[in-house]
N, C-alpha and C positions, 0 to 999 in steps of 0.2 A: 418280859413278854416273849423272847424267842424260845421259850420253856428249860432254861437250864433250871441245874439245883441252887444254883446260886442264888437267882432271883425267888425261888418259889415262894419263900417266907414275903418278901415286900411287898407294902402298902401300897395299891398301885391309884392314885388319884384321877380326877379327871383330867388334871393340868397335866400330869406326868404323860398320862397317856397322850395328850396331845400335840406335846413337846417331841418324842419317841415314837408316835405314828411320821408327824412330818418328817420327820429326818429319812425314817424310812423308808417310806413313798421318794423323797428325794432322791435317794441313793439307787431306788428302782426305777428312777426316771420317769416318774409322774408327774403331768404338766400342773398341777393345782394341787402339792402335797399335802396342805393345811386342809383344804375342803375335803378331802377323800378321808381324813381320818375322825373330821369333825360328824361327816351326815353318817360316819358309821357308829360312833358314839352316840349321836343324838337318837339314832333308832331303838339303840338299846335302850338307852334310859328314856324312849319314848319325851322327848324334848327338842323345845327351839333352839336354833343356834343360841342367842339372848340368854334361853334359861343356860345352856351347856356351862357361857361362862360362869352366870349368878353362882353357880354350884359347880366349880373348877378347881375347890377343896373337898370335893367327894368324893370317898372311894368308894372302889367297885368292886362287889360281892365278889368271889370264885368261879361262882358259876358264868358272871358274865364277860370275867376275864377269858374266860374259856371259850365262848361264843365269837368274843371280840378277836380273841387269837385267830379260829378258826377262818372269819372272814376277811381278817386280813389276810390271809394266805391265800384263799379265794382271789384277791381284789388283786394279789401281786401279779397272778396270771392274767391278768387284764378279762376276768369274768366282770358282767355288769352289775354295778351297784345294785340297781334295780332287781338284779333275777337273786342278788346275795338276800335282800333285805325281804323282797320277795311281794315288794311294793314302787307304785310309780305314781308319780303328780302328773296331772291332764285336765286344764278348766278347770280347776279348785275342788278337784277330787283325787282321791288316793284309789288306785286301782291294787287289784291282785294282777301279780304278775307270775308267769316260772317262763323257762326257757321254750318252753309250747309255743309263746305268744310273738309279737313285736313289740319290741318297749315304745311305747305311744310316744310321739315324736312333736316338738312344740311347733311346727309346721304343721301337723295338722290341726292343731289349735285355729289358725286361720280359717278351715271350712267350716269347723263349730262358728265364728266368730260373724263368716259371711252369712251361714243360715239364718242366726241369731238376727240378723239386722234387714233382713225379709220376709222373716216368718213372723204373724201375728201371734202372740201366745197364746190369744184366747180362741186363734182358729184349730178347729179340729180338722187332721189330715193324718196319712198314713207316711211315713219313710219308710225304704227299704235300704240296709245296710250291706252291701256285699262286701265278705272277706272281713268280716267284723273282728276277728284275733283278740285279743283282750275285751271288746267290749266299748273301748273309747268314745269313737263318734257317737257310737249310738246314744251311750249313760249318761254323755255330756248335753246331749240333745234332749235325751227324756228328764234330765234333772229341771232343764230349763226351760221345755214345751211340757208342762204337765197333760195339756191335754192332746196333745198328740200322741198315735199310737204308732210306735217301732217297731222292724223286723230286723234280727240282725243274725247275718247265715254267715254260716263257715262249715269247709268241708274237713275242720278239725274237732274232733269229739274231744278233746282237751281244751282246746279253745272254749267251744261253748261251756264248757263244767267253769274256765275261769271266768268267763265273761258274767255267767250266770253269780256265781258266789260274790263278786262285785257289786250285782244288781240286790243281792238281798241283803249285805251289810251296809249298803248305802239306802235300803228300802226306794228305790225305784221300781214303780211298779209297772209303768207303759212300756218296756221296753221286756218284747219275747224275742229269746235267742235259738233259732234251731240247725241243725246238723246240714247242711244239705249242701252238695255236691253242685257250683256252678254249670261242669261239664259232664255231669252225669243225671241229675237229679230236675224235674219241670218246677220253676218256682212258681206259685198257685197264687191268686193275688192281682188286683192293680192296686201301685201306689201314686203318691203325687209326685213323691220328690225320691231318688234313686241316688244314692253316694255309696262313695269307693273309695279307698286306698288300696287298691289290688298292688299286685308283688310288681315292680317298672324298671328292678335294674337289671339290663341287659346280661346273660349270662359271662360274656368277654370280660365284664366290668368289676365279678364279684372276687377276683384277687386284688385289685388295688383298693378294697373298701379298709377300714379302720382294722385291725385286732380285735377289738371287742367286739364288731359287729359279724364280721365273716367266720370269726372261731365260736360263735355263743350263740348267736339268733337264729332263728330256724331258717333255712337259707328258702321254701317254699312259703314264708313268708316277705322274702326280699327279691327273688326272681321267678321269672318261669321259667327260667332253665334256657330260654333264646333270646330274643330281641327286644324283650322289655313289655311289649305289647300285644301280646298272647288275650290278656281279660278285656283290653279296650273293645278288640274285634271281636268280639262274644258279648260284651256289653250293646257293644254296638248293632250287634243282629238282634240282639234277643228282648233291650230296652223298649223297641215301640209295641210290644207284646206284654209287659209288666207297667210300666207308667203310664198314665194317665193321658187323654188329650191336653197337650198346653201343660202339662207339666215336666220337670227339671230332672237334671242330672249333672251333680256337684261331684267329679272325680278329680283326684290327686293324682300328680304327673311329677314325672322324673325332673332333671337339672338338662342341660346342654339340648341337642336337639331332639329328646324327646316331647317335649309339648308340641312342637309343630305336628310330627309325626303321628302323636293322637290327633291332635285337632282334626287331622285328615281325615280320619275314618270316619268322623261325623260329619264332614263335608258332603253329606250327601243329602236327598228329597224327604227324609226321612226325622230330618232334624232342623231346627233352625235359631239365629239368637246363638250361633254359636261362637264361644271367643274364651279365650287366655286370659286368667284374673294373678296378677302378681302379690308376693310375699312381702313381707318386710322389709326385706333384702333386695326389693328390688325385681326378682326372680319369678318365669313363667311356674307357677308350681297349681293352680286349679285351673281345669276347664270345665265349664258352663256350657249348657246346650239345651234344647227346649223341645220338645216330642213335639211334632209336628200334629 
């Protein structure tokens, strides 16, 4: 596999390769070397981990050695699985992913999970998605509110091309994605209900993040380049103009003291019902707040 002459001629198996991925990963110092070599096989061969082993006396075409080569060399750089394979799981959906986007994050699976569990399906309403990047909240929302109608804006024209190509291989239809600039652009519209992931880590912050996130992710989808909360206070002016009387605003917030510090900005006459909804983990990561 490291492409000498030596190996070209051999049979290269499934089990081989998996035996010979781990060790590799090992040696480059990957905390999970078995998983990293296994979900990169199983994309090739389009399979479950289950089937991977059932057929663990297969070998692999030329061409796919050639694929698999390349991504592993990809993945040694600590590039994300996700942007190699050029797909990502979110709510029991596979999304399109490239380096444009955020890899949708199972943290944000929780605001899918709380809308889920207050929204009637069979009520018809409008959301509006700001900073939508891949498409996640919104495709995870329209898969599961049929008949609710979604707007999901970003001021990245690559964003919306992937967002959209998600929406037509998964045939979701409630869900339109358009181009538009939060800080440039008037968004036209009332909705009922207004969610976000906007970009929350403080500029200061973004060298201590991971490798794989600070060298690969689009860093204007991880900060605003200051304090974290550049999109709250713009949400914050501009929400009781877009949303609805008595209706919501489900955003995502940072770890450590930013939730308090958003919370604040809707401490005002303008909002109310407003509070801190915890993760899994324990952790301030949505705020809820209610258009006066």
């Amino acid at each position: 596999m490291t492409g000498g002459t030596r190996n070209s001629q051999k049979i290269w198996r499934v089990i081989d390769l998996l035996n010979w991925g781990e060790k590799y990963f090992t040696d480059n110092g990957f905390d999970s070397p078995r998983k990293e070599i296994e979900i990169l096989i199983q994309d090739i061969l389009e399979c479950s981990r289950v089937d991977l082993y059932l057929r663990f006396e297969e070998p692999l075409a030329k061409m796919q050695l050639v694929k698999l080569r390349n991504w592993v060399q990809r993945r040694k750089t600590r590039e994300p699985i996700q942007y190699i394979t050029g797909k990502a799981g979110f709510h029991n959906l596979i999304l399109n992913v490239t380096s444009d986007v955020l890899i949708p994050r199972p943290e944000s699976e929780r605001l899918v999970e709380l809308l889920l569990s207050t929204i009637d399906k069979d009520e018809k309403i409008s959301i509006l998605d700001i900073g939508t990047g891949s498409g996640c909240l919104a495709l995870a929302l329209g898969k599961e509110l049929p008949k609710t109608n979604i707007t999901g804006i970003d001021k990245s024209a690559k964003a919306i091309e992937i967002a959209e190509s998600s929406a037509e291989i998964l045939k979701i239809e409630n869900v339109n994605f358009l181009q538009i600039d939060l800080f440039k652009n008037e968004i036209k519209g009332k909705y009922d209900i207004l969610i976000s992931n906007p970009p929350y880590i403080p500029q200061e912050e973004i060298e201590s993040l991971m490798q794989d996130v600070k060298e690969f992710e689009p860093l204007s989808a991880l900060t605003d380049s200051a304090d974290g909360l550049t999109f709250y206070r713009k949400i914050s002016e501009i929400s009781p103009t877009m949303v609805k009387h008595n209706g919501w605003l489900y955003l995502e917030v940072g770890l450590g003291d930013h939730p308090k510090k958003a919370m604040k900005l809707f401490s005002n006459e303008k909002f109310k019902n407003v509070e801190l909804i915890k993760d899994y983990n324990g952790d301030d990561r949505l705020l809820k707040a209610q258009i006066v």
